[in-house]
N, C-alpha and C positions, 0 to 999 in steps of 0.2 A: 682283824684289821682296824686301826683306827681310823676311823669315818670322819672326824674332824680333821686331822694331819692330810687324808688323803681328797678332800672338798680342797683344802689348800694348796696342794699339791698342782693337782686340775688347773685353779683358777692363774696359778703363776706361770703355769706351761702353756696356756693360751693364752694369756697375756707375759708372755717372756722378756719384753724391754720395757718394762712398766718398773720405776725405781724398787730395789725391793725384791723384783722377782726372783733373781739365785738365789737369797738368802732364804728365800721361802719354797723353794724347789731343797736344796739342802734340809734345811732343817725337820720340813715335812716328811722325809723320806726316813730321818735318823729317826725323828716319833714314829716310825713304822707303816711308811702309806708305801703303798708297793709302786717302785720307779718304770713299772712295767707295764701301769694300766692301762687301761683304754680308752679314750674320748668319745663321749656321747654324742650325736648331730647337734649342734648348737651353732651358733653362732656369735662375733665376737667385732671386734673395733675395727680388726684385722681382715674381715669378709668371713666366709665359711666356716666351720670345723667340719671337714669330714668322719661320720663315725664310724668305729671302727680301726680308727688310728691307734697306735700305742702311743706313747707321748713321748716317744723318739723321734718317731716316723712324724708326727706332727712337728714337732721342734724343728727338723729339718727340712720339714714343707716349707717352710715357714723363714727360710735361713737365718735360723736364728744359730748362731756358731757357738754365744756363749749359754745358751743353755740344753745342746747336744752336749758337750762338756762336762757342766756337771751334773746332766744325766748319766752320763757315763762313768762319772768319778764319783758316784753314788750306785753304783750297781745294776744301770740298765741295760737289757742283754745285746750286743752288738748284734747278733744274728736273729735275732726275734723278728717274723712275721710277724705283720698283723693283719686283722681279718679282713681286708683289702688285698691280703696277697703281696703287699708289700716289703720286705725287708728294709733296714737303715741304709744297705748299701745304695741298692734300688731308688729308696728316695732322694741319697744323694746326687745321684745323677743327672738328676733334674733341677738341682739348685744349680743357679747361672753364675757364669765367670771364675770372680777369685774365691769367693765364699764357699762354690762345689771345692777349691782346692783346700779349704781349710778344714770343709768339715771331712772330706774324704781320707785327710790327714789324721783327723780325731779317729775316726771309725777305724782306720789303720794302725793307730796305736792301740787300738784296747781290742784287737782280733778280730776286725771283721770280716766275711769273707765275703769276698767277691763278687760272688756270682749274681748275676743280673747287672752286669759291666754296660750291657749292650742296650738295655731299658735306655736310658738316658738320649742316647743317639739315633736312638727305634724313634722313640717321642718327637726330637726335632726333624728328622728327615719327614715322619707324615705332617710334623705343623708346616715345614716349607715344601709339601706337595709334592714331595719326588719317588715317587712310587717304586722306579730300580730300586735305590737304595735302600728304601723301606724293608722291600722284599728281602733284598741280602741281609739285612741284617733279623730278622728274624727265623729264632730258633728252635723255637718251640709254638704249638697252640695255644700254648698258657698266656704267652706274653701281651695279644693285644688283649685277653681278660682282664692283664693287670693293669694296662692303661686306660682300659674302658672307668677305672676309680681314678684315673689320676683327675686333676685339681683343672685341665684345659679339655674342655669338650672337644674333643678330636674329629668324631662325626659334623658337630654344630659347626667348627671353624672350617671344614671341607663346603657343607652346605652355603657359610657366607661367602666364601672365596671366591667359590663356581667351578672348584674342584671337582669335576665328578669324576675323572680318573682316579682320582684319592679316594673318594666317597665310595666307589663301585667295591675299590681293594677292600677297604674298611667293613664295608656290609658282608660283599664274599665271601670274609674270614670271621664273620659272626658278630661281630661288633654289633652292638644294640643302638637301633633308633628310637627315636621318640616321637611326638607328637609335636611338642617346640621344631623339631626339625624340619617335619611336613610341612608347618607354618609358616619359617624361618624359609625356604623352599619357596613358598606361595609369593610370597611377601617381595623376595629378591627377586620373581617374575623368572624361576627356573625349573623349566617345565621338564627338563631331564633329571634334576634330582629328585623333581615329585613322581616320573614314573621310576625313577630308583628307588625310592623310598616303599613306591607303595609293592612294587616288584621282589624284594625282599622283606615285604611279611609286616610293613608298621599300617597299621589298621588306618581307614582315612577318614575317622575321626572315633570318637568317644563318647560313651555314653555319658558325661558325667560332665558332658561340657555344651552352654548355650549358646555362642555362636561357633559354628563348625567350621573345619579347612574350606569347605566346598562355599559357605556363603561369602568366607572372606575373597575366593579364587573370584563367585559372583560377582561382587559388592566390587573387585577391581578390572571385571569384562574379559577376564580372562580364558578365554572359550577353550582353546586346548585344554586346560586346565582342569576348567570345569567336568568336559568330556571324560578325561580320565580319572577325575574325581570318580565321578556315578559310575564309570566302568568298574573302578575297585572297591563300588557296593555304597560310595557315600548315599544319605538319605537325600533325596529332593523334596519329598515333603514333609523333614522336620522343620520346628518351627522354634525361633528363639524365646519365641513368649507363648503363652496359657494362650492368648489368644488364635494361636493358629496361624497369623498373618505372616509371620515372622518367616519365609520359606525364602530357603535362596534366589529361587524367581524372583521376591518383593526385594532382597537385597541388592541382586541385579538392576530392578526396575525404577530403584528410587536412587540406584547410582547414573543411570540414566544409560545402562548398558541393553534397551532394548530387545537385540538379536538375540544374547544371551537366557537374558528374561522370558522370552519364547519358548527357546530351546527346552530352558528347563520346566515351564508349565505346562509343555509337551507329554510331559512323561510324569504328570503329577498324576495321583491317582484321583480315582472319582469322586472320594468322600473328600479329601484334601480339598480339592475344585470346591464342593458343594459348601465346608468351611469359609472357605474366599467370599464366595457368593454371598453366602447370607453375611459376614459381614460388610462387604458392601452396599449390602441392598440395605442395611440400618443406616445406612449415610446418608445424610445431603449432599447431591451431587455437586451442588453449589462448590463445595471444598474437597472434588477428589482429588485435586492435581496436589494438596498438602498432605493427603493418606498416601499419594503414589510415590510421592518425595520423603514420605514420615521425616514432614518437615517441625524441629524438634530445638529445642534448648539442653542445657549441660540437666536443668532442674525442673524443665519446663516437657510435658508431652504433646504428640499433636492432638488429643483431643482437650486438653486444658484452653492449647491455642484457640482451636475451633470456637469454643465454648466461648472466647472473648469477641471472635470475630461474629458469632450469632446474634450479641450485643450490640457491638456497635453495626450489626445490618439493620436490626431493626429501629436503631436511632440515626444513622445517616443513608444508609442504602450503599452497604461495602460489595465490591467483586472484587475475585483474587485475580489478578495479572498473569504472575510466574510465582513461583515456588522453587524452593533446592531444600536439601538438607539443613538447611539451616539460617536460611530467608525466605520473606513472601515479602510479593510487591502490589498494594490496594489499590484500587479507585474507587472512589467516594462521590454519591450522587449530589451531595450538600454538604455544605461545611457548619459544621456548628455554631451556633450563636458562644457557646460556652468553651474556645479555645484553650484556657489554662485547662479547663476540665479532660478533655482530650488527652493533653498532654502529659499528665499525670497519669489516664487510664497504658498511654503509650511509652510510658517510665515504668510502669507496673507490670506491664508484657514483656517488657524488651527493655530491661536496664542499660543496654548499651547506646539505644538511641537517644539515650541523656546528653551523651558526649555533643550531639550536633543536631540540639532544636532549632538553632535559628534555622540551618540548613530544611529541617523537615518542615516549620513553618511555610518557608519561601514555597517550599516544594507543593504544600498543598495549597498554596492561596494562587500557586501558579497552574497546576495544573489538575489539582484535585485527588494529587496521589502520597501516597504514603508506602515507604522502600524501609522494614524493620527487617534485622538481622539477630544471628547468638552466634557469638564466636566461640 
């Protein structure tokens, strides 16, 4: 095989309307690159390369009509799976409008056959959620495997819709979930696809992942959610960080979903608790409502925070107000002789309240408080 004709070959079939490109699909194929091969996972200008494709089956992912064509009029095989399972007919059915008419014309003039007519109409009847139809036209167990490759997450778009009459057929008949899904699920606040999801076998969370289904289900108070997270085994006391703190209870708590919060340090084990504890007990109580809120910047943490606010207590005499994710509101026993000074240490915490010194000015000479935020 030449390996240089066929590196060329590749680079003009995923880029197919880039000036240039027949003539380098031709000519690469006459120096001897085989019109048959395979696409590696890459990706391209175009979105994805799925791999596995032949670069037929790509070409026509892709509706690209004039370079199906002179793949074809260069010797690539009309009936050639590839290891997606796909055929050329098969992917033609899926090109939309007049384009499917054109290239299904190519594939008919150079012998192709037929079969997987129905792929194409299988694909739109589960994207527009019609379950009869679905059913009739599938014929085989093979077919929703072959769509399980195709190019539109089938499961995913049930999940965003709120399909779950779609979603149920789709799992029933073995189609693969994910983990995006469960998420995707969490997120949309649909507590029916997450007991479908987790009811047909997709694990409720991963090892290999620091924030879990169950802290995001927390983190938005989602109690049923929640519930049925830990019922299908999620962890309650893993923790996002090295430190331990990081447990869906604290995600709960600093989202300010209390009940939940409860719920789940309910059922936290003993050594977890005793974790909590002794970090706590290393803190000035002074700032626990900024630990409960892991109140925090995009670059900034809350012990960074802390560490400036220990400063300026012991030169003005600071208490914290309020707190959220991503504010706290001071009181200051005195105000400084040395006001630019200030404001510069509070440009260096909180870049945003650059925007509106005069505003914080007024604000402490009136009332002796200070209101920084991070967007």
């Amino acid at each position: 095989m030449n390996r240089k004709a066929a590196g060329i070959l590749l680079r003009a079939v995923l880029e197919p309307r880039r000036p240039g490109a027949l003539k380098a699909i031709a000519d690469a194929i006459e120096a001897g690159a085989d019109p048959n091969a395979v696409c590696p996972e890459t990706s391209t200008s175009g979105g994805p390369v799925r791999g596995g494709s032949t670069l037929l089956t790509h070409a026509i992912d892709q509706s690209a009509a004039n370079a199906v064509r002179t793949l074809l009029g260069c010797g690539a095989d009309p009936n050639l799976a590839d290891e997606n399972g796909w055929t050329p007919w098969m992917a033609g059915t899926l090109v939309d409008g007049s384009k499917r008419t054109r290239i299904q014309a190519l594939l008919d003039e150079y012998g192709a056959d037929r079969q997987g007519e129905h792929i194409g109409l299988l694909a739109r009847a589960i994207v527009g959620g019609d379950v009869a139809h679905a059913e009739s036209l599938i014929e085989s167990d093979d077919d929703l495997g072959v769509l399980a490759t195709f190019r539109v997450d089938l499961v995913g778009h049930q999940v965003r819709s709120g399909n779950e009459a779609m979603l149920e057929f789709l799992l029933q008949r073995g189609m693969a979930s994910s983990s995006t899904h469960l998420r995707n699920a969490i997120r949309n606040r649909s507590p029916g696809a997450v007991d479908m999801l987790l009811r047909y076998g997709q694990p409720p969370e991963r090892p290999d992942e620091d924030e879990t289904p169950l802290m995001t289900a927390a983190a938005m108070g989602e109690m049923g959610m929640v519930r049925r997270l830990v019922e299908g085994g999620a962890d309650v006391n893993r923790s996002a960080d090295e430190s331990g703190e990081w447990t869906p209870s604290f995600y709960a708590r600093q989202a300010g979903h209390d009940e939940v919060a409860r719920w789940l340090q309910a059922r936290m084990s003993e050594a977890a608790l005793r974790t909590k504890a002794t970090i706590d007990a290393g803190r000035d109580p002074k700032y626990a409502l900024l630990y409960a809120r892991a109140t925090a910047g995009d670059s900034l943490s809350t012990d960074e925070i802390v560490k400036t606010l220990v400063q300026w207590d012991e030169r003005y005499g600071v208490a914290v107000i309020d707190a959220t994710a991503d504010s706290v509101s001071l009181a200051f026993e005195r105000l400084p002789k040395d006001m630019p000074g200030l404001l510069e240490a509070v440009r260096t915490l909180c870049p945003d309240a650059s925007d509106g010194e005069e505003e914080l000015i007024a604000q402490l000479r009136a009332e002796k408080t200070l209101s920084l935020w991070w967007d």
